[in-house]
N, C-alpha and C positions, 0 to 999 in steps of 0.2 A: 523425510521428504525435503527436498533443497527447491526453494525458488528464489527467484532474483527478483529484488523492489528497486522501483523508480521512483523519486521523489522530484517534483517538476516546478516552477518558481518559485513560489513565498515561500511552500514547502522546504525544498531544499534550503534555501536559504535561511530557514529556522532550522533545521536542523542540522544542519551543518555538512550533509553530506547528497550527493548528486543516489548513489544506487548503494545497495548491499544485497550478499545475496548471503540468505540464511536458512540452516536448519531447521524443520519447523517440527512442534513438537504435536503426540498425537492428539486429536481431535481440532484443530486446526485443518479446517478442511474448506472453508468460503472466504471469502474478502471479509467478511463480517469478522469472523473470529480471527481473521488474523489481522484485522483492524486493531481491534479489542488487544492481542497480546501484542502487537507491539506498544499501544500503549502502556501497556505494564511491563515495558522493558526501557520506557523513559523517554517514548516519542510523544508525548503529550498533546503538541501541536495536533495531531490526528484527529484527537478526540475533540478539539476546540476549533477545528475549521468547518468552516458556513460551508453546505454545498460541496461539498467533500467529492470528484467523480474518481472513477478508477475504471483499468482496463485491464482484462486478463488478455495476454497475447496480443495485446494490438486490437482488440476489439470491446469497447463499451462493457461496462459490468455495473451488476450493484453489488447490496450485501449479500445475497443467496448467490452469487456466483462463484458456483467451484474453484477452486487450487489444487492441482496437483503436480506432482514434479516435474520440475524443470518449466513451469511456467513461469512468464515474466509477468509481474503484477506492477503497474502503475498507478499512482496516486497522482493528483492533482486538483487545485483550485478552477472552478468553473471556464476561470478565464487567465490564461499562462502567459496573453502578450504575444510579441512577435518579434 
């Protein structure tokens, strides 16, 4: 399953990159677990941001919110600026 991450102020800017789009391995199926492994692939930041929100498609999500391919999953800080 392949989706594509957005990564949106502070975010990005700790990690060093704007989007990636990655193979995801199985059981990696909610924001939550794929929270969780990208931390364990050396996003750290994720795990240590306050208030952490994300959107699958353009639409609000938490951690029980499905992933499946070809979603675009975004991450962000409560508040991104303008």
């Amino acid at each position: 399953m392949s989706v594509k991450i957005l990564y949106f102020a502070g975010l990005r800017e700790a990690l060093g990159i704007g989007s990636e789009t990655l193979e995801l391995p199985a059981g990696v199926a909610t924001v939550g677990t794929l929270r969780d492994w990208l931390v364990g692939l050396g996003r750290e930041r994720l795990a240590s941001a306050k208030n952490l929100r994300c959107a699958v498609n353009q639409e609000m999500g938490g951690p029980e919110t499905a992933v499946r391919d070809g979603d675009e999953v975004a991450f962000f800080p409560p508040v991104t600026g303008g």
